[in-house]
Predicted model as a PDB file, atoms N, CA, C, CB and O in Angstrom, pLDDT in the B-factor column:
MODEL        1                                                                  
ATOM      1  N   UNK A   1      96.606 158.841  16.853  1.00 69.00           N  
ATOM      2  CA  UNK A   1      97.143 158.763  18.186  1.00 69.00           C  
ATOM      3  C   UNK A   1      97.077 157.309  18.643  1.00 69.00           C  
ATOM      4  CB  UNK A   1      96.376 159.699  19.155  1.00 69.00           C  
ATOM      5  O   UNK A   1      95.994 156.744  18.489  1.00 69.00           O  
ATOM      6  N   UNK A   2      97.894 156.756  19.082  1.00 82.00           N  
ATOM      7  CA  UNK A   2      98.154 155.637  19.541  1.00 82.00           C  
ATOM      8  C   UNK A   2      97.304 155.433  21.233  1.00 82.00           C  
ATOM      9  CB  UNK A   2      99.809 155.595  19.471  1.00 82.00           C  
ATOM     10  O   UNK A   2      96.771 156.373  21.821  1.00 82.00           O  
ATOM     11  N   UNK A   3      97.357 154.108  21.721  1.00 81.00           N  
ATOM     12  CA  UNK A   3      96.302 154.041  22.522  1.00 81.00           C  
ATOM     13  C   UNK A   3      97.502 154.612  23.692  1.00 81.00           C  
ATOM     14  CB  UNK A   3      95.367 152.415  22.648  1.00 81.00           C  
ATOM     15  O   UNK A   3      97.040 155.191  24.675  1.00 81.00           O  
ATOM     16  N   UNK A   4      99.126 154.445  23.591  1.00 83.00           N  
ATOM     17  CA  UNK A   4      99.823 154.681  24.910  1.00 83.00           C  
ATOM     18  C   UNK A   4     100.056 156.386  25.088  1.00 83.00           C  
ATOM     19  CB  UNK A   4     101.379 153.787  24.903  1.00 83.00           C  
ATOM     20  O   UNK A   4     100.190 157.048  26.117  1.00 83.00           O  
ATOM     21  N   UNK A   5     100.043 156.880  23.386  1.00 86.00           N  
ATOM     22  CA  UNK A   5      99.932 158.519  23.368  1.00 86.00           C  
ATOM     23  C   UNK A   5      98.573 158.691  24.046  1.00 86.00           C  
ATOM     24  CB  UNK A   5      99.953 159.299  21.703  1.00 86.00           C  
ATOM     25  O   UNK A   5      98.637 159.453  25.011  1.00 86.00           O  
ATOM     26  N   UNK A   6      97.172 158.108  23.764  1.00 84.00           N  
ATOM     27  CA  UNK A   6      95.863 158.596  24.640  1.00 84.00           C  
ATOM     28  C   UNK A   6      96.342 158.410  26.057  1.00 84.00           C  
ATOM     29  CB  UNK A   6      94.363 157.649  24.366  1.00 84.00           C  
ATOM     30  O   UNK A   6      96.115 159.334  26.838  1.00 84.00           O  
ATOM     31  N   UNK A   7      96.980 157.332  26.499  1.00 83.00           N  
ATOM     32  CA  UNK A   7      96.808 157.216  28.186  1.00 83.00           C  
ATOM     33  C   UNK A   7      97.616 158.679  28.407  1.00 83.00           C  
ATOM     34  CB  UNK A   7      97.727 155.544  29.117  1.00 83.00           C  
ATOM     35  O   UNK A   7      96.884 159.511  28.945  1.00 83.00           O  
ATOM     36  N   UNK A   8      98.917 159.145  28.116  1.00 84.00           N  
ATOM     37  CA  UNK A   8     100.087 159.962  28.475  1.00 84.00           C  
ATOM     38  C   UNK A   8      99.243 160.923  28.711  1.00 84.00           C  
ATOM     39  CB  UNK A   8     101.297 160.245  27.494  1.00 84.00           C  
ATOM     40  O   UNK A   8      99.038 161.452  29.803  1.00 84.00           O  
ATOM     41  N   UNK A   9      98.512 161.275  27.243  1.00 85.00           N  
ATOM     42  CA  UNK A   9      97.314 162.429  27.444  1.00 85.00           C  
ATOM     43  C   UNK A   9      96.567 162.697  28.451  1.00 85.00           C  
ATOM     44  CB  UNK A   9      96.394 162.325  26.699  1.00 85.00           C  
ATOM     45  O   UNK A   9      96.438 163.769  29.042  1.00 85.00           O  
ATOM     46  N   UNK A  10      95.902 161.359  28.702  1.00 83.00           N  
ATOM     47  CA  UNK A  10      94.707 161.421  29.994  1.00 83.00           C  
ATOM     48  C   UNK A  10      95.326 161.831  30.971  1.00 83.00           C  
ATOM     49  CB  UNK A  10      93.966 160.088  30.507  1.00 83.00           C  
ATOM     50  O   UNK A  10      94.944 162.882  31.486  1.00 83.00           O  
ATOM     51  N   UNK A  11      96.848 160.890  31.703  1.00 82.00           N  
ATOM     52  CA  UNK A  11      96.825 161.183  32.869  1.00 82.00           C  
ATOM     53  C   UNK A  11      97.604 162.195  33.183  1.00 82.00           C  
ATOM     54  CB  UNK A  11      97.026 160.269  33.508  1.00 82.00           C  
ATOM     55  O   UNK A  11      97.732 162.476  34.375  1.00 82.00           O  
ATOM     56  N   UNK A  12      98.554 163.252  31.787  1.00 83.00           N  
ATOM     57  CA  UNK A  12      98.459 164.552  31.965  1.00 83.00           C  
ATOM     58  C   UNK A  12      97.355 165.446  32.100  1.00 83.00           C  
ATOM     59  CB  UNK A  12      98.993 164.914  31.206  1.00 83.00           C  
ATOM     60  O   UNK A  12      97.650 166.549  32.562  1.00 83.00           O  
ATOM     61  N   UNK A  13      96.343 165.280  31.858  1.00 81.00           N  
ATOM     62  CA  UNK A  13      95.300 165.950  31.294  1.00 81.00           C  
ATOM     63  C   UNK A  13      94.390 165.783  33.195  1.00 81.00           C  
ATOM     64  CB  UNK A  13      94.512 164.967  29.488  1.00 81.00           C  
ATOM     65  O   UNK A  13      93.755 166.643  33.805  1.00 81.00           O  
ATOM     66  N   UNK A  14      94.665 164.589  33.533  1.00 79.00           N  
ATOM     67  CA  UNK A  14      93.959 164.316  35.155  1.00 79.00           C  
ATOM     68  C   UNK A  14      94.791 165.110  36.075  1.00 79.00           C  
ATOM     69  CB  UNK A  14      94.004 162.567  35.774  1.00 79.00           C  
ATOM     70  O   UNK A  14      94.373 165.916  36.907  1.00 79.00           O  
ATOM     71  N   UNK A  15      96.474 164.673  35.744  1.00 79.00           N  
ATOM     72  CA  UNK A  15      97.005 165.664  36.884  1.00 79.00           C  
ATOM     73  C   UNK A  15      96.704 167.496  36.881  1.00 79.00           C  
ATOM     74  CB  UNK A  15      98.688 165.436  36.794  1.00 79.00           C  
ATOM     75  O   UNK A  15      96.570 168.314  37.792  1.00 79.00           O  
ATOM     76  N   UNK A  16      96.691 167.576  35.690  1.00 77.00           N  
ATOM     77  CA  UNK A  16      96.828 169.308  35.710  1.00 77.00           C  
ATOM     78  C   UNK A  16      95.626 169.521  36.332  1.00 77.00           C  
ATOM     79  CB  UNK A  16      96.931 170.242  34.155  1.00 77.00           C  
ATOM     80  O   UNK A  16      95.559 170.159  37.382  1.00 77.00           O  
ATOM     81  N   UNK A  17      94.161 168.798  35.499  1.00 75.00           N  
ATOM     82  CA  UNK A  17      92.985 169.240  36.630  1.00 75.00           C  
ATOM     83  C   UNK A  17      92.940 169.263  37.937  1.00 75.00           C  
ATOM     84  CB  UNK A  17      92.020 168.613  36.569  1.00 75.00           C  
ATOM     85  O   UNK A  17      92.472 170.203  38.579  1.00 75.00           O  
ATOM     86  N   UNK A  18      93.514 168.034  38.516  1.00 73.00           N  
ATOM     87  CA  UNK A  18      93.692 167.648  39.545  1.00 73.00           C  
ATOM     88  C   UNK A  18      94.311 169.076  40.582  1.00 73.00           C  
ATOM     89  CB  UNK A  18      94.547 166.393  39.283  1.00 73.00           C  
ATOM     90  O   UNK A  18      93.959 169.518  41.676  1.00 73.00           O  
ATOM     91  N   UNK A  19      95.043 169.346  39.904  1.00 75.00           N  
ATOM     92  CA  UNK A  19      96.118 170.805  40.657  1.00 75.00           C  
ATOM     93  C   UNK A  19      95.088 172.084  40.394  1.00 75.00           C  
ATOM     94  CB  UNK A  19      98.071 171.230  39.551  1.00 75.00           C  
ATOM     95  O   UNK A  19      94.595 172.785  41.278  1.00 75.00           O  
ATOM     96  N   UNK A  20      94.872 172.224  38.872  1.00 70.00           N  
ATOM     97  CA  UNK A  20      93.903 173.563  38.956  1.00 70.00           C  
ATOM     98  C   UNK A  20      92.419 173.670  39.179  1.00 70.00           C  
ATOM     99  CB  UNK A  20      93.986 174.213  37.786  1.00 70.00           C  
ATOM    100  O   UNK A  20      91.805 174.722  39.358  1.00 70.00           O  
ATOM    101  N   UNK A  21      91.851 172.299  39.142  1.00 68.00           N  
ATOM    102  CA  UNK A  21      90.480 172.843  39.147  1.00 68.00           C  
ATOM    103  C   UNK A  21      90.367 173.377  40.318  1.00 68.00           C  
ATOM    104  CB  UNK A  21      89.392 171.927  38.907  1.00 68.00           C  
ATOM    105  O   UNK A  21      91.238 173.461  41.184  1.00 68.00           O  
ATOM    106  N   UNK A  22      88.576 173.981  40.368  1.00 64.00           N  
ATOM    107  CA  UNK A  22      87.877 174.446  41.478  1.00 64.00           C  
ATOM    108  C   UNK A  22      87.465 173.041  42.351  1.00 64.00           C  
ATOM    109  CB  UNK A  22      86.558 175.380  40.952  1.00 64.00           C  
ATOM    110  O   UNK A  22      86.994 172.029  41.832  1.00 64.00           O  
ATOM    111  N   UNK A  23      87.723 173.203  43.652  1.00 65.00           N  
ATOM    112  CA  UNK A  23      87.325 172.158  44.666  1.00 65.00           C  
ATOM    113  C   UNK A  23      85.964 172.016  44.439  1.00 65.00           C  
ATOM    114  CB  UNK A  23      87.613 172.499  46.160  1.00 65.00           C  
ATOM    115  O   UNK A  23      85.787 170.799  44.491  1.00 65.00           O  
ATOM    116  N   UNK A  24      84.967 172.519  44.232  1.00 61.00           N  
ATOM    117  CA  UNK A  24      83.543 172.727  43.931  1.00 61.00           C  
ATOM    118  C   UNK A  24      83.047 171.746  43.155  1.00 61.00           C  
ATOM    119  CB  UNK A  24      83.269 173.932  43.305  1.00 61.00           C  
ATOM    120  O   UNK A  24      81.882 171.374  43.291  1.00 61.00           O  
ATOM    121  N   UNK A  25      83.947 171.167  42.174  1.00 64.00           N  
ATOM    122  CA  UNK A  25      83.566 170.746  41.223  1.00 64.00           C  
ATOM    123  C   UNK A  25      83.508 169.210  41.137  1.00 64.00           C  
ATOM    124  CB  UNK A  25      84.210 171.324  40.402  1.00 64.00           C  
ATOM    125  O   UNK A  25      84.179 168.732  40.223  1.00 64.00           O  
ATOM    126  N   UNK A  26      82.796 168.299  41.960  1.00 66.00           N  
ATOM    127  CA  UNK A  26      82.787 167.153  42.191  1.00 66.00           C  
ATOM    128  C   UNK A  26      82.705 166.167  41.567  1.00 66.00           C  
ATOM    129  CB  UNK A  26      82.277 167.051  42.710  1.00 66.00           C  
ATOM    130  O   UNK A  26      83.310 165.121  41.803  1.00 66.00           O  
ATOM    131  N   UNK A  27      81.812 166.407  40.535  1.00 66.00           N  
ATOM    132  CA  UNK A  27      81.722 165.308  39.357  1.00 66.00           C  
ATOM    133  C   UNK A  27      83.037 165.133  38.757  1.00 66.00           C  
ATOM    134  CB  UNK A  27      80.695 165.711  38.162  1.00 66.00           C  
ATOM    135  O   UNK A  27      83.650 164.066  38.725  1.00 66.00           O  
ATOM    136  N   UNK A  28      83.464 166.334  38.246  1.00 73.00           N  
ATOM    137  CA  UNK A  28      84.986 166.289  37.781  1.00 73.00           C  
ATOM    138  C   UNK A  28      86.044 165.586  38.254  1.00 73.00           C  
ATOM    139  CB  UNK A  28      85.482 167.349  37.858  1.00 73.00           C  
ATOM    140  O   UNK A  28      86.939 164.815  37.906  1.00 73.00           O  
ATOM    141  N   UNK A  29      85.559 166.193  39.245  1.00 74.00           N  
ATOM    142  CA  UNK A  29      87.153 165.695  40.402  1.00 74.00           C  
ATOM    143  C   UNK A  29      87.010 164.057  40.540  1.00 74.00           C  
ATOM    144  CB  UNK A  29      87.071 166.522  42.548  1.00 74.00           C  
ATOM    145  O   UNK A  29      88.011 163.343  40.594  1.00 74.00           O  
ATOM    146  N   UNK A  30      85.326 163.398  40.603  1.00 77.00           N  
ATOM    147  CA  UNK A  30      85.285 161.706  40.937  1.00 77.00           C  
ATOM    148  C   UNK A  30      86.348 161.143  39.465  1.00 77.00           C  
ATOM    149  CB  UNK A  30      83.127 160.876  40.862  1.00 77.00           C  
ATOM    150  O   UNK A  30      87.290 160.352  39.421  1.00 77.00           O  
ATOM    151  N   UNK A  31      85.759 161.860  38.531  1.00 78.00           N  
ATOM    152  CA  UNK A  31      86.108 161.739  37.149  1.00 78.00           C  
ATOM    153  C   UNK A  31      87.785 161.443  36.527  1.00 78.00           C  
ATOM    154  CB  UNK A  31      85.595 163.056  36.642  1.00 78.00           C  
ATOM    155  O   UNK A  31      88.225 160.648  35.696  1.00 78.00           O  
ATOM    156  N   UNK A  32      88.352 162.386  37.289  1.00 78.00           N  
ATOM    157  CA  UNK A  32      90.008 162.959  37.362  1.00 78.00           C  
ATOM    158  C   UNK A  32      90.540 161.854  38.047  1.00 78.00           C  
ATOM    159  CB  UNK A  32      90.384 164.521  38.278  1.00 78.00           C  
ATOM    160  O   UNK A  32      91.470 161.217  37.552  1.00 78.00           O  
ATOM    161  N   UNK A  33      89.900 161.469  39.462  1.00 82.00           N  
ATOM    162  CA  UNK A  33      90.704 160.795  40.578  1.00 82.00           C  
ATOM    163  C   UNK A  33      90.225 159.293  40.072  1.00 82.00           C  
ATOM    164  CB  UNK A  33      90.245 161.298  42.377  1.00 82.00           C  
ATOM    165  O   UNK A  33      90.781 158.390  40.698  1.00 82.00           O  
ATOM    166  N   UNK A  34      88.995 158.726  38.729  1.00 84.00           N  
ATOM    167  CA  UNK A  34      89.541 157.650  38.593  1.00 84.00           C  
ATOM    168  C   UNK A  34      90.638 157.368  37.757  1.00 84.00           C  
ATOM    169  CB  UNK A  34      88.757 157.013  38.370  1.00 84.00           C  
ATOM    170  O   UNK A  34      91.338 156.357  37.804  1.00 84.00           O  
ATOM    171  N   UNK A  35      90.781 158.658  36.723  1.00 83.00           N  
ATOM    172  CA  UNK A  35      91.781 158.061  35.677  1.00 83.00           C  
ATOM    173  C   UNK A  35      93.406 158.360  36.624  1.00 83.00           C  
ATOM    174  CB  UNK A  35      91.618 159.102  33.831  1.00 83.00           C  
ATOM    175  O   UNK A  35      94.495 157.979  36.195  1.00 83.00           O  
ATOM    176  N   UNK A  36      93.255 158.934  37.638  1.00 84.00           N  
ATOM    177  CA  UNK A  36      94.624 158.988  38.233  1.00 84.00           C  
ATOM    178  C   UNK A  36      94.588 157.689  38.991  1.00 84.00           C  
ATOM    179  CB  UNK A  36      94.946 160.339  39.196  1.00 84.00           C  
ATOM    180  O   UNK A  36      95.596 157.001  38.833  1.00 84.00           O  
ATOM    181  N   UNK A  37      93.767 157.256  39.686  1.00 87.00           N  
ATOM    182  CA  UNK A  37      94.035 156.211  39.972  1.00 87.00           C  
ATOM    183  C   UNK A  37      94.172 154.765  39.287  1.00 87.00           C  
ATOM    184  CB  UNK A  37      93.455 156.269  40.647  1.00 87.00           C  
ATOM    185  O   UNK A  37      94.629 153.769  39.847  1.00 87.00           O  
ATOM    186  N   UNK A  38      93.620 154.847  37.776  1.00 86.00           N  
ATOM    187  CA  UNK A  38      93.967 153.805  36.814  1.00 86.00           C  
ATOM    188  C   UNK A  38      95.636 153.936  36.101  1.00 86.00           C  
ATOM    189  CB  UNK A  38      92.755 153.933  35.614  1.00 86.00           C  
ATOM    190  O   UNK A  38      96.400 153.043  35.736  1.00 86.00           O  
ATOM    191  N   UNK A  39      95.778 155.299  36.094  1.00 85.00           N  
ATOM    192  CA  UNK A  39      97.049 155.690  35.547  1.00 85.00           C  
ATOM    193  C   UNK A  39      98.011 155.915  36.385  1.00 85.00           C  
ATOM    194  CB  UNK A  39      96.988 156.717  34.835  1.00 85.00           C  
ATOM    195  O   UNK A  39      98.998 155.237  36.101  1.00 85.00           O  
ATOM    196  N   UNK A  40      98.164 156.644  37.389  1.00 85.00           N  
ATOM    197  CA  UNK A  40      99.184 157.596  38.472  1.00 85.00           C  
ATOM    198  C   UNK A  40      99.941 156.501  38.830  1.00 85.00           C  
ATOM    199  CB  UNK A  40      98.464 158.465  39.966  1.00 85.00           C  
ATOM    200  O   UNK A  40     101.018 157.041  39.083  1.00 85.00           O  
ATOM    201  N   UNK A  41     100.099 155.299  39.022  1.00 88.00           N  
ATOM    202  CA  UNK A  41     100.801 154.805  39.168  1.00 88.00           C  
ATOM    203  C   UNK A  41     102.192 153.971  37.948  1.00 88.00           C  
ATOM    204  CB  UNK A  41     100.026 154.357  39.851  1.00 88.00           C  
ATOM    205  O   UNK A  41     103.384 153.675  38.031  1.00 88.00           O  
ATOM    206  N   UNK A  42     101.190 153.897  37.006  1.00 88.00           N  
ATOM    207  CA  UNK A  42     102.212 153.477  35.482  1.00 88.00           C  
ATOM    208  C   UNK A  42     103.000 154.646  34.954  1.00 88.00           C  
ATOM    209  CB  UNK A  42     101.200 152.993  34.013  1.00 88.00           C  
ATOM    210  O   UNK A  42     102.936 155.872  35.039  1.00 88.00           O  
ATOM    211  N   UNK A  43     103.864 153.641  34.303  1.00 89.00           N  
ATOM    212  CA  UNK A  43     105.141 154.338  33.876  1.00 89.00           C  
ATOM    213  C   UNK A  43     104.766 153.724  31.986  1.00 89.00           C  
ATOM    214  CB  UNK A  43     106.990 153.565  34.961  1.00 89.00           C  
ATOM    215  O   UNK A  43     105.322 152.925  31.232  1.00 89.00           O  
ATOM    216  N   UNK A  44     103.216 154.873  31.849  1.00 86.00           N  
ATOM    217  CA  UNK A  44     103.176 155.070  30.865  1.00 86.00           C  
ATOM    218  C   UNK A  44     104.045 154.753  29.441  1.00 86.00           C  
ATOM    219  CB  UNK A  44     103.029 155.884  31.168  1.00 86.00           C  
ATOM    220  O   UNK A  44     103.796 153.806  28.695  1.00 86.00           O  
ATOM    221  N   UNK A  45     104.794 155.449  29.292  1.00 86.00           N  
ATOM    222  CA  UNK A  45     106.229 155.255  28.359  1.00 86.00           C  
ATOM    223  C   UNK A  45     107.196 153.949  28.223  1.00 86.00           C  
ATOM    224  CB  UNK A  45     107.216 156.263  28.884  1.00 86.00           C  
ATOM    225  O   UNK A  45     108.145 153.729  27.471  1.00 86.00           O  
ATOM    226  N   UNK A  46     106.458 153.012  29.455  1.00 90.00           N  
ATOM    227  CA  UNK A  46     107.288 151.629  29.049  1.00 90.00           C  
ATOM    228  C   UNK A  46     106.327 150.795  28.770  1.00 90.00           C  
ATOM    229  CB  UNK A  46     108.251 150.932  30.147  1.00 90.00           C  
ATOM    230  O   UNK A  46     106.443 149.596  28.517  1.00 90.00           O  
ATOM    231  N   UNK A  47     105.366 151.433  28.814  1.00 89.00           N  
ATOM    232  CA  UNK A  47     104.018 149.860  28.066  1.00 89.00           C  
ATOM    233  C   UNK A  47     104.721 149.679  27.068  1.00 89.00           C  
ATOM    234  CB  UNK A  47     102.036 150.157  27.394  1.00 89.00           C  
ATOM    235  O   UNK A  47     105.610 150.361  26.557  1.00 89.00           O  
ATOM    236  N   UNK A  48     104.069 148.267  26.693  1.00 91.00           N  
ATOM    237  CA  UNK A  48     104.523 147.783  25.306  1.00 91.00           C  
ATOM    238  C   UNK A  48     102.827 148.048  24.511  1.00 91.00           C  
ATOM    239  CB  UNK A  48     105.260 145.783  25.355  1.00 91.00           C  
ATOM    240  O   UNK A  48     101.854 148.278  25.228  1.00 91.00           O  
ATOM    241  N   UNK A  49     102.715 147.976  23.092  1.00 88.00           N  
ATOM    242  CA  UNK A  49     101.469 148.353  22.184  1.00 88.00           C  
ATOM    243  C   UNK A  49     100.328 147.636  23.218  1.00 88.00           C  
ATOM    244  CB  UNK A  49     101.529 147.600  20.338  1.00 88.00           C  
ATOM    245  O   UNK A  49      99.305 148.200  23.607  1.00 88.00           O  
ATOM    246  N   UNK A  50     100.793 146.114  23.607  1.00 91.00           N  
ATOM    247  CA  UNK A  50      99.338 145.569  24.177  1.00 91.00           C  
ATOM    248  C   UNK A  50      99.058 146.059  25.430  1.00 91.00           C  
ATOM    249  CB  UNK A  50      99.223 144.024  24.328  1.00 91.00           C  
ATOM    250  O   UNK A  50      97.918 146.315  25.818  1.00 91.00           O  
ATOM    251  N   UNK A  51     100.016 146.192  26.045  1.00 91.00           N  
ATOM    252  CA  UNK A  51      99.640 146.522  27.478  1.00 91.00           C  
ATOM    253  C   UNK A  51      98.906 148.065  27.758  1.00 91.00           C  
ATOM    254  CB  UNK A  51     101.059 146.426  28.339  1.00 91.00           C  
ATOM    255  O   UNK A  51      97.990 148.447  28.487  1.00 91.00           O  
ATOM    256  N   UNK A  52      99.790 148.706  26.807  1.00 88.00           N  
ATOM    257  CA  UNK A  52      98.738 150.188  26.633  1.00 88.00           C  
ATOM    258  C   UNK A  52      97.211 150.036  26.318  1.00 88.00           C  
ATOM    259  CB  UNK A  52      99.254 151.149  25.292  1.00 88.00           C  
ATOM    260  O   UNK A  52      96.221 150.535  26.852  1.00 88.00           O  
ATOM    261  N   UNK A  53      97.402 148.966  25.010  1.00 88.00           N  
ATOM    262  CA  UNK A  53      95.790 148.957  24.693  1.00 88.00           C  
ATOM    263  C   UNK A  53      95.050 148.360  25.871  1.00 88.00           C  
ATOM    264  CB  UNK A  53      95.391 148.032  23.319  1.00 88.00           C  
ATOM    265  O   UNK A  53      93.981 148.806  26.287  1.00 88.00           O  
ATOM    266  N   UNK A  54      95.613 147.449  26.318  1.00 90.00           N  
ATOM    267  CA  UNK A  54      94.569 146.944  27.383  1.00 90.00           C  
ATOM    268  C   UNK A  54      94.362 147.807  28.467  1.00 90.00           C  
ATOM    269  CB  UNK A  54      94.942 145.660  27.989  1.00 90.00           C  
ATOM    270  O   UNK A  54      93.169 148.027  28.680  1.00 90.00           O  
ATOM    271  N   UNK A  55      95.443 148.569  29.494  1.00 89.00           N  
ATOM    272  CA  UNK A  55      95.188 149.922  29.908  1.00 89.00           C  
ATOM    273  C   UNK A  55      94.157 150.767  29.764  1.00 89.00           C  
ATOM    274  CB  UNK A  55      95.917 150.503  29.535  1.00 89.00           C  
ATOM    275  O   UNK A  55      93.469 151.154  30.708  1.00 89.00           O  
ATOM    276  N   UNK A  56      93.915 151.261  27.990  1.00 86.00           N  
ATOM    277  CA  UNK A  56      93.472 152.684  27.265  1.00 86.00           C  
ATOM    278  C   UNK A  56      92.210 152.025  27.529  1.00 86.00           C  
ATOM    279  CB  UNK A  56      93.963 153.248  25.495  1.00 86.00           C  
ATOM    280  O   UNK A  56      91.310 152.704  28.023  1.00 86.00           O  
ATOM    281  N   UNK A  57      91.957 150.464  27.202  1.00 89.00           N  
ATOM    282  CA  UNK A  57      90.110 150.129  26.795  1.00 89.00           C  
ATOM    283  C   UNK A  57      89.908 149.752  28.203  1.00 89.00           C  
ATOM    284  CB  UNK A  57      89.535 148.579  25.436  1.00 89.00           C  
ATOM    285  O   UNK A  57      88.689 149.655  28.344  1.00 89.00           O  
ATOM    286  N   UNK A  58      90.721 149.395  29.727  1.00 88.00           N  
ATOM    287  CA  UNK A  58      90.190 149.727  30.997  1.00 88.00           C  
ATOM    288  C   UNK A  58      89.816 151.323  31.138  1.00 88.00           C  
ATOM    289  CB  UNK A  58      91.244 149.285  32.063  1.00 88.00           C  
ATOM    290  O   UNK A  58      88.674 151.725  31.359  1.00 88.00           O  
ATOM    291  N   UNK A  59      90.758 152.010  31.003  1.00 85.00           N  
ATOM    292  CA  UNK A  59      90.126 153.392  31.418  1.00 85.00           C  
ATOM    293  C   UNK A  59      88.662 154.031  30.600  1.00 85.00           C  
ATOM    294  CB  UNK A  59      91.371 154.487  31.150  1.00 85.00           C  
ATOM    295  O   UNK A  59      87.925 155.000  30.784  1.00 85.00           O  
ATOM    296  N   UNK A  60      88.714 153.127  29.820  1.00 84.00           N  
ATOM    297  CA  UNK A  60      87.558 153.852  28.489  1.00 84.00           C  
ATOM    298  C   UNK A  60      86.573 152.949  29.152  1.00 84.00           C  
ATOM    299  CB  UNK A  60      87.855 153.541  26.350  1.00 84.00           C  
ATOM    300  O   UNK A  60      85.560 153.593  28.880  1.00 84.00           O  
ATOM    301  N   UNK A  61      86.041 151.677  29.987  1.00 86.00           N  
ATOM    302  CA  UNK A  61      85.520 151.349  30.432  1.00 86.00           C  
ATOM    303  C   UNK A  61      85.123 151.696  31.487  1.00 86.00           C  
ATOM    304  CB  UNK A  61      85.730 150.760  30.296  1.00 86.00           C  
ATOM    305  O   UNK A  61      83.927 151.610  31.766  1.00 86.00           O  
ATOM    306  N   UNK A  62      86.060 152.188  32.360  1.00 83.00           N  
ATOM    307  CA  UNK A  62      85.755 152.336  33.901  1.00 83.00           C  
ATOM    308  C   UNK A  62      85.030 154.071  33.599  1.00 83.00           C  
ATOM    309  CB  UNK A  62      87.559 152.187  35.187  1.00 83.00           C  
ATOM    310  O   UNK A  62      84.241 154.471  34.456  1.00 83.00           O  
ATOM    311  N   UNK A  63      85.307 154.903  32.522  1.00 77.00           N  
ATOM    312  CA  UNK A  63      84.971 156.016  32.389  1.00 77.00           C  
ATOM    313  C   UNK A  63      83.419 155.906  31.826  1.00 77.00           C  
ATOM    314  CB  UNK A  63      85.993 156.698  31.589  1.00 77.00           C  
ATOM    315  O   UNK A  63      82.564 156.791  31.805  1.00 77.00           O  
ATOM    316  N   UNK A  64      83.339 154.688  31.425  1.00 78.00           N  
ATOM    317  CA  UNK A  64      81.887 154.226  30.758  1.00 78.00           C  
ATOM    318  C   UNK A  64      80.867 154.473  32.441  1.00 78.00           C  
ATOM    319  CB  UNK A  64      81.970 152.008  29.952  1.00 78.00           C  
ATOM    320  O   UNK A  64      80.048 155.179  33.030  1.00 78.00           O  
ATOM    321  N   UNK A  65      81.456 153.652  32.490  1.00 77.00           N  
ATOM    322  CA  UNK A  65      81.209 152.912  33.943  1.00 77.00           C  
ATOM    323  C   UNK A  65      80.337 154.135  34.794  1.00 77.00           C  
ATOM    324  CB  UNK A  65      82.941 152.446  34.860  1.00 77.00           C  
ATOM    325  O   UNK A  65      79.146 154.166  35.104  1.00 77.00           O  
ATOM    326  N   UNK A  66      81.249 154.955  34.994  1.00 67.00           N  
ATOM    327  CA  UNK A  66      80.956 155.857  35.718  1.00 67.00           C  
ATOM    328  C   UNK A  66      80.011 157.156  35.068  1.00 67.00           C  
ATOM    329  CB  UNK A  66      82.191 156.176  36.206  1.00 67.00           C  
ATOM    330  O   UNK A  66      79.579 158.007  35.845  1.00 67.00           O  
ATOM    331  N   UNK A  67      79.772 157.229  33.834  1.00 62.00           N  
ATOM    332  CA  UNK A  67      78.699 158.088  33.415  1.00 62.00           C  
ATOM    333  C   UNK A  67      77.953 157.554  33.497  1.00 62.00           C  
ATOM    334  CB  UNK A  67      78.582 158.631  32.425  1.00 62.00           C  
ATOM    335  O   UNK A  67      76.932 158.215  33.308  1.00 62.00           O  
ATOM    336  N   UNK A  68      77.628 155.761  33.871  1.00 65.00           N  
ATOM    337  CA  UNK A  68      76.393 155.283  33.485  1.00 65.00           C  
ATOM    338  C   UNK A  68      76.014 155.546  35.200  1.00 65.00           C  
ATOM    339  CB  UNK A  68      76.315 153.550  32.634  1.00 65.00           C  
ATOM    340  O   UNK A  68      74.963 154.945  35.425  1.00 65.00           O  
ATOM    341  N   UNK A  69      76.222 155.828  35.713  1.00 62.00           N  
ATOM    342  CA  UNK A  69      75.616 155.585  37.390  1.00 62.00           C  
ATOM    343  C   UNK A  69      75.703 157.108  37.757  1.00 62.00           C  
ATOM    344  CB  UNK A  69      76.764 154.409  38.669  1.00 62.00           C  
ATOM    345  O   UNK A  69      75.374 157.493  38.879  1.00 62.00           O  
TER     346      UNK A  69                                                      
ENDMDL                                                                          
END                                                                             
């Protein structure tokens, strides 16, 4: 899988939670609403290889980020 196929993934994978999870579920949801907010705005499908990678290893950071605290 390529790093722009992982982002497409994630921020399908954030919106659907986003719509179905349980409101209850807070950790999740901080979790969901950062990769939507690293992603929800890109137009995924026109990165070029670098710009995805640099994208994929922000979100893989900021997701670091946030298990560590």
């Amino acid at each position: 899988m390529t790093d722009q196929e992982a982002l497409h993934t994630l921020s399908a994978i954030a919106a659907w939670v986003e719509a179905e999870a349980p409101r209850d579920g807070a950790a999740c949801r901080a979790v969901i609403h950062l990769v939507i907010e690293l992603t929800g705005a890109v137009d995924i499908e026109a990165l070029d290889d670098g710009e995805a990678e640099t994208l994929f290893h922000q979100v893989e950071e900021e997701l670091g980020a946030s298990s560590r605290a």
